[in-house]
DOZAKOL-263419 format. One record per residue (C-alpha): residue in three letters; x, y, z; residue number from 1. Coordinates in Angstrom, 2 decimals, padded with zeros to 5 digits. Each point is the difference from the previous one (the first is absolute). Layout:
N
  res     east    north       up    n
  ALA        X        Y        Z  NUM
...
This chain:
499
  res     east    north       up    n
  UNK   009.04   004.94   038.71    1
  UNK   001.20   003.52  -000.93    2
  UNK  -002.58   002.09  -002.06    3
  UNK   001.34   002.98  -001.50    4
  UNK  -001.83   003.47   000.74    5
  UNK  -000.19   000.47  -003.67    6
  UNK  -001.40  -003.44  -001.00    7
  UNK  -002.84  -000.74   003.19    8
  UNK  -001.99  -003.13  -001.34    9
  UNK  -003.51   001.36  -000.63   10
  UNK  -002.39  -003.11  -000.70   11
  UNK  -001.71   000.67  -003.45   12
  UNK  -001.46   003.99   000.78   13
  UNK  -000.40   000.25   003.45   14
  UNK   002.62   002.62   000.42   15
  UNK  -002.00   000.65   003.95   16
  UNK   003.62  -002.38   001.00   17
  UNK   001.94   003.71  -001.30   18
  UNK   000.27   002.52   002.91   19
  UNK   000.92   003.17  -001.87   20
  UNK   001.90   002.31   002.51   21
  UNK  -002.13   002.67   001.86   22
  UNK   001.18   003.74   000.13   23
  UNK   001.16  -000.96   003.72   24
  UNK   002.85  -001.70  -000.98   25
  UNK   000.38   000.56  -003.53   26
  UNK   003.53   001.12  -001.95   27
  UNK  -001.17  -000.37  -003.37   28
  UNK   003.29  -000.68  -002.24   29
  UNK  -001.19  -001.26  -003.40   30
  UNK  -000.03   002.67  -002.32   31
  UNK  -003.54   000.48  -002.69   32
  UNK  -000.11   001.52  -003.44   33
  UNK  -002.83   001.45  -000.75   34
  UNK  -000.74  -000.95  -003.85   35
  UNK  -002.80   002.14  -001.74   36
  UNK  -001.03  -000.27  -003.88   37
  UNK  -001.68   002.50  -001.52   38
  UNK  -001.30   001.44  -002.92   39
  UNK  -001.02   003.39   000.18   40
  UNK  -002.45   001.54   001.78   41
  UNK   002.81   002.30   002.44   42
  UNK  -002.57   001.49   002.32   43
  UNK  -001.00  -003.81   001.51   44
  UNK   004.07  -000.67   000.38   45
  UNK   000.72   003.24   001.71   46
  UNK  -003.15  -001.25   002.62   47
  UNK   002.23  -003.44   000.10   48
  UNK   003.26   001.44   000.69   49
  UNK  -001.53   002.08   002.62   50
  UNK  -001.21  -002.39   002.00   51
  UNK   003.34  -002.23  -000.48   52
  UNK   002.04   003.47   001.34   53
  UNK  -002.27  -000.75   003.12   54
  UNK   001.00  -003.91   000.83   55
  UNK   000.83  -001.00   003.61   56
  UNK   002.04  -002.28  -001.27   57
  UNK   003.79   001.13  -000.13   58
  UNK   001.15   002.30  -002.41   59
  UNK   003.32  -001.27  -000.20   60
  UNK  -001.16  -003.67  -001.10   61
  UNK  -002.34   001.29  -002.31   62
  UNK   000.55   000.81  -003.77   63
  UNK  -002.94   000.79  -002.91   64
  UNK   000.42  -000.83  -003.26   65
  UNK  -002.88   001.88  -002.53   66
  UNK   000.21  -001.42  -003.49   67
  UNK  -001.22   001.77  -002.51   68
  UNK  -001.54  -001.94  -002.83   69
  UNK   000.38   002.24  -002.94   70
  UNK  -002.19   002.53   001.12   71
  UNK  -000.74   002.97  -001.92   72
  UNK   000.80   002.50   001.27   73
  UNK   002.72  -001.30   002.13   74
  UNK  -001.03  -000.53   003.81   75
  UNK   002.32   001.71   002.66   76
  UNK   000.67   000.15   003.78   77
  UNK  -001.93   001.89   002.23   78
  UNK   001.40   002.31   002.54   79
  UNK  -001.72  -001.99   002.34   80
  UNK   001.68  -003.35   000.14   81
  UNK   002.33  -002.57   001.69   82
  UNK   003.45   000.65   000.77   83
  UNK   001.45  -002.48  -002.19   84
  UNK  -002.69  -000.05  -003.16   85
  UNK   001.38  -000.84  -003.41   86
  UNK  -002.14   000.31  -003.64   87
  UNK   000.98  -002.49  -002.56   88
  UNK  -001.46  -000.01  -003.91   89
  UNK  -000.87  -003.51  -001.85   90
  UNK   001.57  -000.67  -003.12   91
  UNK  -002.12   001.23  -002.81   92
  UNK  -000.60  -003.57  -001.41   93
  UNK  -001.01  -001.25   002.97   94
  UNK  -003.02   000.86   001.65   95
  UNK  -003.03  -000.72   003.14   96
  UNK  -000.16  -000.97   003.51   97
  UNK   002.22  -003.34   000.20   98
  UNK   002.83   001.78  -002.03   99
  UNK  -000.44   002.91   002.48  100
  UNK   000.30  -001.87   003.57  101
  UNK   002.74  -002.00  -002.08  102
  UNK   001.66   003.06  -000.93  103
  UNK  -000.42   001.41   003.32  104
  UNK   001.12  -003.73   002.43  105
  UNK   003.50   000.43  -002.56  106
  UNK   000.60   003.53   001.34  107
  UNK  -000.67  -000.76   003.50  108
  UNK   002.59  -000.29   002.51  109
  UNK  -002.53  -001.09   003.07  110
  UNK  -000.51  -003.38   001.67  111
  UNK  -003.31  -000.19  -000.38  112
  UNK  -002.25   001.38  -003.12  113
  UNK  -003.70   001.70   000.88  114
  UNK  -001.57   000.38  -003.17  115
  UNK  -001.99   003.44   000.34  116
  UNK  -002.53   000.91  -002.93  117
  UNK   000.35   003.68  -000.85  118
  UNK  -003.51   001.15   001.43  119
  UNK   000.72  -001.33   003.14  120
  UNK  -000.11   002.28   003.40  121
  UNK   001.53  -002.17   002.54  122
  UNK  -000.75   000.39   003.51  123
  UNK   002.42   001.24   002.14  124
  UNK   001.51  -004.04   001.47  125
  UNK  -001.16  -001.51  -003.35  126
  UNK   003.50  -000.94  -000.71  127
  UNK   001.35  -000.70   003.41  128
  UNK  -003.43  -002.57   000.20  129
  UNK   001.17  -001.59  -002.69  130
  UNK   003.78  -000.63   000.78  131
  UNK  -000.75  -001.28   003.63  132
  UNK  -000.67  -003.10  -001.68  133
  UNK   002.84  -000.17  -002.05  134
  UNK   002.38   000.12   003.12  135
  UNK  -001.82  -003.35   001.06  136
  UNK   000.10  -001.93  -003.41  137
  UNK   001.74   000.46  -003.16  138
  UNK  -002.27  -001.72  -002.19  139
  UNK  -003.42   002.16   000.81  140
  UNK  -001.82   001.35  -002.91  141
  UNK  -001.97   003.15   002.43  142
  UNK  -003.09   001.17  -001.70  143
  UNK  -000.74   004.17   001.23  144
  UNK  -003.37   001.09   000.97  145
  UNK  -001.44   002.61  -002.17  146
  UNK  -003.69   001.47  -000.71  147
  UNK  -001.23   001.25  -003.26  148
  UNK  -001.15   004.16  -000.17  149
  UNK  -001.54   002.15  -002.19  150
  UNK   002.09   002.69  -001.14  151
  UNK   000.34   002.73  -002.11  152
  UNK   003.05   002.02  -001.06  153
  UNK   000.60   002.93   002.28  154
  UNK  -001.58  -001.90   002.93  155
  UNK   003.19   000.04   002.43  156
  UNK   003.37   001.52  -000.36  157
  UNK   002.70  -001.42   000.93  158
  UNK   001.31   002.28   003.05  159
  UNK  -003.71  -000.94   001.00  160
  UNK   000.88  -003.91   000.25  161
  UNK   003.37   000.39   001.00  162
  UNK  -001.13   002.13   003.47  163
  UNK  -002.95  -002.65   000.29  164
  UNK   002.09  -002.96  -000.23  165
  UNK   003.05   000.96   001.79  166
  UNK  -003.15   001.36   002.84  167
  UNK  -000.91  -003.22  -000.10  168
  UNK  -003.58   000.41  -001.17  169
  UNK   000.43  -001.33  -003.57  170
  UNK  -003.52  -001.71   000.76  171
  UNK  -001.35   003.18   000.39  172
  UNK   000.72   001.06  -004.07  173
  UNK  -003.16  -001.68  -001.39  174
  UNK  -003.71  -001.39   001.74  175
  UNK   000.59  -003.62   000.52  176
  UNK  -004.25  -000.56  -000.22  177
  UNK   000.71   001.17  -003.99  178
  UNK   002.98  -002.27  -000.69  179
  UNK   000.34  -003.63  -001.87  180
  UNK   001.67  -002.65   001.43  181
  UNK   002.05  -002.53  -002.35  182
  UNK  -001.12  -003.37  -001.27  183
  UNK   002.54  -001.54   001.81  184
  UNK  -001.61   000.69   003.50  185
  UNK  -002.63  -002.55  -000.57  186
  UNK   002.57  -002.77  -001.02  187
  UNK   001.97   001.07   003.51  188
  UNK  -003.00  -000.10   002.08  189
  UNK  -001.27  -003.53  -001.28  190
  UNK   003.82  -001.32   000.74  191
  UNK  -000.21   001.05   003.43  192
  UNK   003.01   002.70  -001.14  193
  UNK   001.31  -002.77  -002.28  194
  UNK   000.96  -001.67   002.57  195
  UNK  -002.22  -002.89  -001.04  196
  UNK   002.18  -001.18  -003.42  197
  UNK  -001.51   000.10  -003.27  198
  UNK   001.58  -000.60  -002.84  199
  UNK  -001.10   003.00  -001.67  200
  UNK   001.29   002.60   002.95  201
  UNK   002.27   001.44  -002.53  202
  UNK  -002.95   001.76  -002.08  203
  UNK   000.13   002.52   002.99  204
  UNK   003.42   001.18  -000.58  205
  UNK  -000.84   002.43  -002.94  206
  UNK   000.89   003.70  -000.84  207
  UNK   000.13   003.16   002.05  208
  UNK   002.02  -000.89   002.90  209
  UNK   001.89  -003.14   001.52  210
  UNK   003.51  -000.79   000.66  211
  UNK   002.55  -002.91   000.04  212
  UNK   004.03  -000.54   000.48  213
  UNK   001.47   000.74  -003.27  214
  UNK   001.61  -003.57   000.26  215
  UNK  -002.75  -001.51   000.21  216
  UNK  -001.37   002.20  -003.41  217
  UNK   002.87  -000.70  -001.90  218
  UNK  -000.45  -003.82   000.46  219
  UNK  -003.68  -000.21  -001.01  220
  UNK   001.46   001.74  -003.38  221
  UNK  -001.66   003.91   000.66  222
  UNK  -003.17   000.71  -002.05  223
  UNK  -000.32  -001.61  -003.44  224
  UNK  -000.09   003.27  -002.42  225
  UNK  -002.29  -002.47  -002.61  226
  UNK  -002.54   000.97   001.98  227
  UNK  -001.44   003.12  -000.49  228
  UNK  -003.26  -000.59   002.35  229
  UNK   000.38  -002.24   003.00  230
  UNK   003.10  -000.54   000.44  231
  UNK   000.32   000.46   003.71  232
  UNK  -002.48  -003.19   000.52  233
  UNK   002.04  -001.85  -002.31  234
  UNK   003.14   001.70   002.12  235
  UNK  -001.71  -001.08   003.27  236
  UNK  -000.99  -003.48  -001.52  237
  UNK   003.68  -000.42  -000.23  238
  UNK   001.07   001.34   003.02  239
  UNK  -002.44  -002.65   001.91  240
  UNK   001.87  -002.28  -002.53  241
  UNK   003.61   001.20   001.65  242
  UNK  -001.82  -000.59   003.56  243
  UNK  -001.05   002.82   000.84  244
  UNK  -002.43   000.50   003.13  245
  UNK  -002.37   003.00  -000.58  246
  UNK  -000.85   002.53   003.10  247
  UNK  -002.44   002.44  -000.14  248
  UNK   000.54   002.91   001.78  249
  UNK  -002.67   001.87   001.05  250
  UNK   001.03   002.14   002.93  251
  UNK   001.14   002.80  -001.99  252
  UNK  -002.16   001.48  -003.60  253
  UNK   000.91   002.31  -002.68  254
  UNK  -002.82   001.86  -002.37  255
  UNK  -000.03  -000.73  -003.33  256
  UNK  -000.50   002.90  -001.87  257
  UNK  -002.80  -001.20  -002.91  258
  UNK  -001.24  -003.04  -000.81  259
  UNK   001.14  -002.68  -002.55  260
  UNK  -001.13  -001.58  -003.09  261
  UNK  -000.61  -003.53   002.29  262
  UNK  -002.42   002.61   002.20  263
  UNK  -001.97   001.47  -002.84  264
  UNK  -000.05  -003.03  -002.51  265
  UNK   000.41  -003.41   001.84  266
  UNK  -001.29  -002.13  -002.97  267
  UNK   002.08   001.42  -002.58  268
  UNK   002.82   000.53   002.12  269
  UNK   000.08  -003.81   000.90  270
  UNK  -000.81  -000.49  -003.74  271
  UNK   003.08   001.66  -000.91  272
  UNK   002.10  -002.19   002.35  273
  UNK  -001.36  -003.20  -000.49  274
  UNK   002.29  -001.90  -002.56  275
  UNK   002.89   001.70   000.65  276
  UNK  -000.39  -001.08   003.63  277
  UNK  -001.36  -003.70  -000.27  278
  UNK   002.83  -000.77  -002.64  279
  UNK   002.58   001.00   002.64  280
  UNK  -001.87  -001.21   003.65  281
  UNK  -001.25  -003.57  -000.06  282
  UNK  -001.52   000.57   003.36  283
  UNK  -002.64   002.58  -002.06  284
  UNK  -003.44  -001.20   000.84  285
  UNK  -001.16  -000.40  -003.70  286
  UNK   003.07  -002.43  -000.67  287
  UNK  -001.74  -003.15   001.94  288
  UNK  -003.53   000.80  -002.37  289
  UNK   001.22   000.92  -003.23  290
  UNK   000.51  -003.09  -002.78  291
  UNK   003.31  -001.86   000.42  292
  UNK   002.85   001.88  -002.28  293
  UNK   003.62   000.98   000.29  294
  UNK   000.64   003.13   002.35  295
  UNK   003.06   001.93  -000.12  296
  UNK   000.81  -001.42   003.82  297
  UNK  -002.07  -002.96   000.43  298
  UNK  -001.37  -000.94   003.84  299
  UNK   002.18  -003.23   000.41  300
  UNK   003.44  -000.93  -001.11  301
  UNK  -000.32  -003.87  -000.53  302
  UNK   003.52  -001.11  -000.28  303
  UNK   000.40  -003.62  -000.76  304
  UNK   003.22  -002.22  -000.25  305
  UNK  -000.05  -002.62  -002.63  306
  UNK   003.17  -001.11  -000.55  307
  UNK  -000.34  -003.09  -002.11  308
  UNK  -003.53  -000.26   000.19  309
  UNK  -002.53  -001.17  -003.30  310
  UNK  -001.93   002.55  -001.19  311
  UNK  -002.96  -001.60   000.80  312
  UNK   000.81  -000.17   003.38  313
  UNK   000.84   004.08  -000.39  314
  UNK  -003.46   000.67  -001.70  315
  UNK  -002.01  -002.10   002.87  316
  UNK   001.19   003.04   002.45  317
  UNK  -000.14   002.74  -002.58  318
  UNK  -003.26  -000.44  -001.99  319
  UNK  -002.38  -000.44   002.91  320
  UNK   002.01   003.38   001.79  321
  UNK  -000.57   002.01  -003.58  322
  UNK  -003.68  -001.16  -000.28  323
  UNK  -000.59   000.59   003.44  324
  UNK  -002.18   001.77   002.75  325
  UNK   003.18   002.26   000.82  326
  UNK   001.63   000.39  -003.36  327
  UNK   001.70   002.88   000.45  328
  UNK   003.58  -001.18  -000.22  329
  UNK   003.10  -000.14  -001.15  330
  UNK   001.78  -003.61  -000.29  331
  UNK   003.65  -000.30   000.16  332
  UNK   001.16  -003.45  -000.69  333
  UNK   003.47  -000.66   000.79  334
  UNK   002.33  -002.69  -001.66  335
  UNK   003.16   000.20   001.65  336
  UNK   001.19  -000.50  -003.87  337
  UNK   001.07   001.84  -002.49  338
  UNK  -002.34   001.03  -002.85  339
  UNK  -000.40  -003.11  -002.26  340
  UNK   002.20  -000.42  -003.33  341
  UNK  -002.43   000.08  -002.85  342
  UNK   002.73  -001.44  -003.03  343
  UNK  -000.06  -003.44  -001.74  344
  UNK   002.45  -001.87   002.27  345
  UNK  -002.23   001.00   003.44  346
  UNK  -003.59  -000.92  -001.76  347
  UNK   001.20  -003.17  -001.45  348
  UNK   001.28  -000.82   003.04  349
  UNK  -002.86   001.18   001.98  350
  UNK   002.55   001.98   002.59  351
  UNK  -002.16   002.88   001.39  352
  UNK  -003.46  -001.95  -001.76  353
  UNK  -002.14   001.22   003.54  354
  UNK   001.33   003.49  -000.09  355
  UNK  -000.78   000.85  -003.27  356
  UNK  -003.20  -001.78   000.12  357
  UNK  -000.80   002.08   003.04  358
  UNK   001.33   003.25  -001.47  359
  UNK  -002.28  -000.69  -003.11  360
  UNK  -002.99  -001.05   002.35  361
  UNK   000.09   004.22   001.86  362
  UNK   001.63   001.73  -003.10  363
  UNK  -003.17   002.13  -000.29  364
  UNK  -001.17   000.08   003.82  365
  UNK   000.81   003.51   001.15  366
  UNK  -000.37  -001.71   003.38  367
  UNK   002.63  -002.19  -000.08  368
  UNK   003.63   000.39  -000.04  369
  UNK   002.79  -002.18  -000.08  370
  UNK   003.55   000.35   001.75  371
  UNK   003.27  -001.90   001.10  372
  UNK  -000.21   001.67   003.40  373
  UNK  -002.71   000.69   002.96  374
  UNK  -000.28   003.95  -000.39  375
  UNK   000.21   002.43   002.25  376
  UNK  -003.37   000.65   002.02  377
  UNK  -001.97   002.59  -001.84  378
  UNK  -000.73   003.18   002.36  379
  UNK  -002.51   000.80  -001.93  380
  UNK  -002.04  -002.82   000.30  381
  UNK  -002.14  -000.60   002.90  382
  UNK   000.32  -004.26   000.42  383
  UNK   002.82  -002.91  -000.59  384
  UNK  -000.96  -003.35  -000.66  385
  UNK   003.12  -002.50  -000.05  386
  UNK  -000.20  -003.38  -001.14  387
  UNK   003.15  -002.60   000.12  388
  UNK  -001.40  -001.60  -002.63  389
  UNK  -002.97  -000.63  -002.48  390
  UNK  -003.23  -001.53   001.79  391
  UNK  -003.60  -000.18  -001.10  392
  UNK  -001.93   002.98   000.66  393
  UNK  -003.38   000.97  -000.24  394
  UNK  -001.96   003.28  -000.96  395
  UNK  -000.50   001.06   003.50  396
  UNK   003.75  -001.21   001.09  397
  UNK   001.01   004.07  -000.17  398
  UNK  -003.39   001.28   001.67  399
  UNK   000.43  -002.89   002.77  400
  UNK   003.30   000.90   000.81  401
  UNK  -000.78   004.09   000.03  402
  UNK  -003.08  -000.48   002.05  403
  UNK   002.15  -001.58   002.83  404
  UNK   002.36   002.63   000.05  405
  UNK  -002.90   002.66  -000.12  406
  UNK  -002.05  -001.46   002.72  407
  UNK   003.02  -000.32   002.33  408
  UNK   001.44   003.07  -001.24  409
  UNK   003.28  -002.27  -000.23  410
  UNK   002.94   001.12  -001.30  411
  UNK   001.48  -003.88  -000.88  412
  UNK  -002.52  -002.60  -000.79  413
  UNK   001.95  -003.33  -000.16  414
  UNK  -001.66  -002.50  -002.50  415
  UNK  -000.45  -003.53   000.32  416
  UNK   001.38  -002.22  -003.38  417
  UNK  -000.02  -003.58   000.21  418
  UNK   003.34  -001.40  -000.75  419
  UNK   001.54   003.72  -000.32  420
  UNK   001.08   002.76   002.43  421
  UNK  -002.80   001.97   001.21  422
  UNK  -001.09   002.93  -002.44  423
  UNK   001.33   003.16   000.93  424
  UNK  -002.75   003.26  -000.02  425
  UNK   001.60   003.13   000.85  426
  UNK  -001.21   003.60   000.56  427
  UNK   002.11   002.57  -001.57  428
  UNK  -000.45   002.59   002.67  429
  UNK   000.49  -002.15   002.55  430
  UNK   003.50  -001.23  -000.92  431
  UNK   000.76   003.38  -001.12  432
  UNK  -000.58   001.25   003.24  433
  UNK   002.13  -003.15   001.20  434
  UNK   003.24   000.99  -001.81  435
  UNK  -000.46   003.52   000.83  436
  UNK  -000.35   000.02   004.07  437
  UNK   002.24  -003.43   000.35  438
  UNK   002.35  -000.86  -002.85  439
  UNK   002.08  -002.80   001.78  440
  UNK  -002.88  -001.93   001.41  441
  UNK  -001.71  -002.82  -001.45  442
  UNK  -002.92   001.60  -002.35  443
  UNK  -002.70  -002.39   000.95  444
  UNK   000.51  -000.02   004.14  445
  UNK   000.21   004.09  -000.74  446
  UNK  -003.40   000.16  -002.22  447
  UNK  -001.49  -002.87   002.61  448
  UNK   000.37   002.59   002.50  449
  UNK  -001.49   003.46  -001.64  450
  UNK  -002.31  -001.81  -002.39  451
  UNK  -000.94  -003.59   001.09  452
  UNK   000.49  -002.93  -001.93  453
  UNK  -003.08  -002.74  -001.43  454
  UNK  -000.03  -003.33  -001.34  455
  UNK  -002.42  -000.74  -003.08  456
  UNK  -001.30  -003.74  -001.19  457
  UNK  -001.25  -000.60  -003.18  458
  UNK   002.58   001.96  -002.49  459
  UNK   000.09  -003.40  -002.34  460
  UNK  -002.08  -002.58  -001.10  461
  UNK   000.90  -003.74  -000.20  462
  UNK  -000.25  -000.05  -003.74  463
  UNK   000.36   002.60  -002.60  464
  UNK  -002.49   002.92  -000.85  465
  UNK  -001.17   001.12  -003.17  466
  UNK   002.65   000.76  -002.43  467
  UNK   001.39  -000.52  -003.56  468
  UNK   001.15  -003.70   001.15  469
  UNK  -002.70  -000.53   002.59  470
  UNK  -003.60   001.22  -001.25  471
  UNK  -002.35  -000.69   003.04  472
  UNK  -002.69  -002.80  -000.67  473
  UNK  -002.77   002.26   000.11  474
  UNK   001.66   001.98  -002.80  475
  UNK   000.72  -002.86  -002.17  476
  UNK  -003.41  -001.23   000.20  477
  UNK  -001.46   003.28  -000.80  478
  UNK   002.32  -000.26  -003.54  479
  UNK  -001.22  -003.04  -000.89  480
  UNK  -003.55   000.67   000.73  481
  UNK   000.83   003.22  -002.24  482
  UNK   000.85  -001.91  -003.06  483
  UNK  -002.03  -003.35   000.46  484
  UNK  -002.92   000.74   001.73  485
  UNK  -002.91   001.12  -001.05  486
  UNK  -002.53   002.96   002.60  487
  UNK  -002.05  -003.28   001.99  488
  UNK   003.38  -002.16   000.33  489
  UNK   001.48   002.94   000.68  490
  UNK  -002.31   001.01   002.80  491
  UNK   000.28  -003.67   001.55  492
  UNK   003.70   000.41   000.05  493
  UNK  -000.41   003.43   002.05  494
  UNK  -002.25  -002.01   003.10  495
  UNK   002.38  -002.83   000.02  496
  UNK   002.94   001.96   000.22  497
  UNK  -002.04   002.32   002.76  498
  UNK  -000.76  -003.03   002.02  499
């Protein structure tokens, strides 16, 4: 089987199958733009662009792109500088990080973007580190070392760091005993490197430095500019979405000239992120506590074929899914039909009677959509759950079936249904990653193979669960002990049912 250099099949993170080229052999040919927002604060970027004049990496595949957020005054380039260094201004209306590195990916010309923040002195390979990797892969998201220092305006100048850098003794510029590391390290060190996979190895891919083929940006969709704080986790979230394996490269640093708000006010800082971020990334840890409720991209795509089916067949697999342990959902249920007529001649004649009962039945459930076609597969959403047709479920049907695929760490978990097709459970990264490193091959062999496969019992029940049509027993009883009973009968009831 012939594996493209670009497209080597990395099994969920453990990009140790890579072998970036050494400086032996190497004849680097992808070219890097360099993309740096900022907003004021000219001193700190003349330090950057310093450093950046200093690169190993070749000058002639190398191009920086400053973007000036409306600052005021007006940033400008340094004498000290790279070659081919370009300053672009935001549109007035327009303004913050995301719209910046947006800005600053549509001006770039390279073949890979490193996103440098604009109070960033790179040591001298910190670039070249970075794009060894992307000559082995072209779906790496590389994550740049950095420590966090004290400083004060008038500290360095920048013919200072330039010499150092270019010297090779960038380490030298600040006492590494009185510098912070990054948050991030700890998540690294507990994956063994992130080698280990996690679904939540994105969060590390935030701010300050980190690179990617511009490709591979443009088809996670850039940063979203709604997002004024945190939107390179929600960026990262959707690059894991796209497939993306995550590298950290620590072998090369940069200082990071002050610290941020995260540094000198975690708990507000998180504060401030919090809903914007766990509307937007169901894999957010406070999504599997917090009361069931519609999210703007839910955990699980339940999509659901129902053809011809009674709605109280259709509400014996919804109900029990919307009242249950996993609710976070969004149910698709697909009729192969086209809407229902709702005029005399079709409701005397009862053509379209289901559909309309069923449309009726989820009018007001945010949860619940209904459509003549299977959609597209959500990127944005984590999980796929595909049914060929309505069965009984049960309130932990969706946990069941996401435990299984969690515990394996599966990227297709296969479904028994009596009388039906198996149930189909997919992982959006995983098939993402599928398409992207082996279009013409089956999906499933392809995802098999970098993400394992499971099987999963127990998805329906026998009979139907709790619903409009179907109220358990136990509930029923508990009704008419409500209206009939009085505290002692009522008390009885409760032991008998118990036993």
């Amino acid at each position: 089987m012939n594996v493209s250099p670009k497209h080597p099949r990395i099994v969920r993170n453990d990009y140790r199958a890579l072998h970036p080229p050494s400086s032996s052999d190497w004849r680097p040919n992808l070219s890097v733009s360099v993309v740096i927002p900022a907003y004021g604060n000219q001193e700190k970027l003349d330090l950057t662009l310093a450093a950046l004049a200093a690169q190993t990496y070749p000058s002639d595949l190398t191009e920086v792109v400053v973007v000036d957020d409306n600052s005021a005054p007006p940033l400008r380039l340094p004498e000290h500088r790279p070659e081919h260094t370009r300053l672009v201004v935001t549109a007035g209306e327009h303004w913050g990080s995301a719209h910046a590195v947006n800005t600053g990916v549509a001006h770039a010309e390279g073949q890979v973007i490193l996103r440098l923040d604009a109070d960033m002195v790179a040591w001298r390979d910190h670039v070249e580190a970075q794009m060894r990797w992307h000559h082995a892969a072209d779906y790496l998201a590389v994550l740049g070392h950095k420590r966090f220092v004290d400083y004060r305006p008038g500290d360095l100048r920048a013919d200072q760091v330039h010499e150092k850098i270019a010297s090779g003794e960038g380490a030298t510029l600040f006492a590494i005993e009185s510098s912070r590391p990054h948050w991030i390290e700890r998540v690294i060190d507990d994956t063994d490197g992130l080698t280990v996979h996690h679904p939540g190895n994105f969060r590390v891919f935030v701010g300050a430095t980190g690179s990617l083929h511009r490709d591979f940006f443009k088809a996670a969709g850039g940063l979203s500019t709604d997002l004024r704080l945190g939107s390179d986790t929600e960026f990262a979230y959707r690059l894991a979405q796209a497939g993306a394996v995550f590298v950290p490269e620590q072998t090369s640093s940069a200082w990071h000239l002050g610290f941020t708000q995260m540094q000198e006010n975690e708990a507000e800082g998180r504060r401030q992120r919090l809903p914007y971020i766990a509307q937007r990334v169901p894999l957010h840890g406070i999504r599997r506590s917090a009361p069931p409720r519609a999210w703007r991209v839910p955990l699980v795509d339940v999509v659901v074929d129902i053809g011809e089916a009674l709605v109280d067949d259709v509400d014996a697999t919804v109900a029990p899914v919307l009242a249950g342990t996993d609710a976070d959902v969004r149910i698709t249920l697909v009729t192969g039909q086209h809407p229902p007529r709702h005029d005399r001649e079709a409701i005397l004649s009862g053509e379209g009677a289901q559909l309309r009962l069923i449309e009726e039945m989820y009018e007001a459930e945010s949860r619940v959509r209904i459509a003549s076609r299977t959609p597209e597969p959500d990127p944005a959403v984590p999980y796929r759950l595909l049914l060929t047709r309505p069965v009984p479920l049960h309130r932990g049907s969706i946990t069941g079936v996401l435990n299984t695929a969690q515990r394996a760490d599966a990227g297709l978990v296969l479904a028994e249904v009596p009388g039906a097709a198996p149930a189909r459970f997919e992982r959006t990264a995983a098939f993402a990653r599928a398409r992207h490193i082996a279009a013409e091959e089956d999906a499933d062999r392809v995802v098999a193979g970098i993400w394992g496969a499971a099987e999963h019992r127990g998805l329906s029940v026998a009979e139907p669960g709790p619903s409009a049509f179907h109220p358990s027993p136990t509930d029923a009883a508990r009704r008419f002990a409500r209206r009939f009973l009085n505290a002692r009968q009522r008390a009885r009831l409760r032991g008998l049912l118990r036993r």
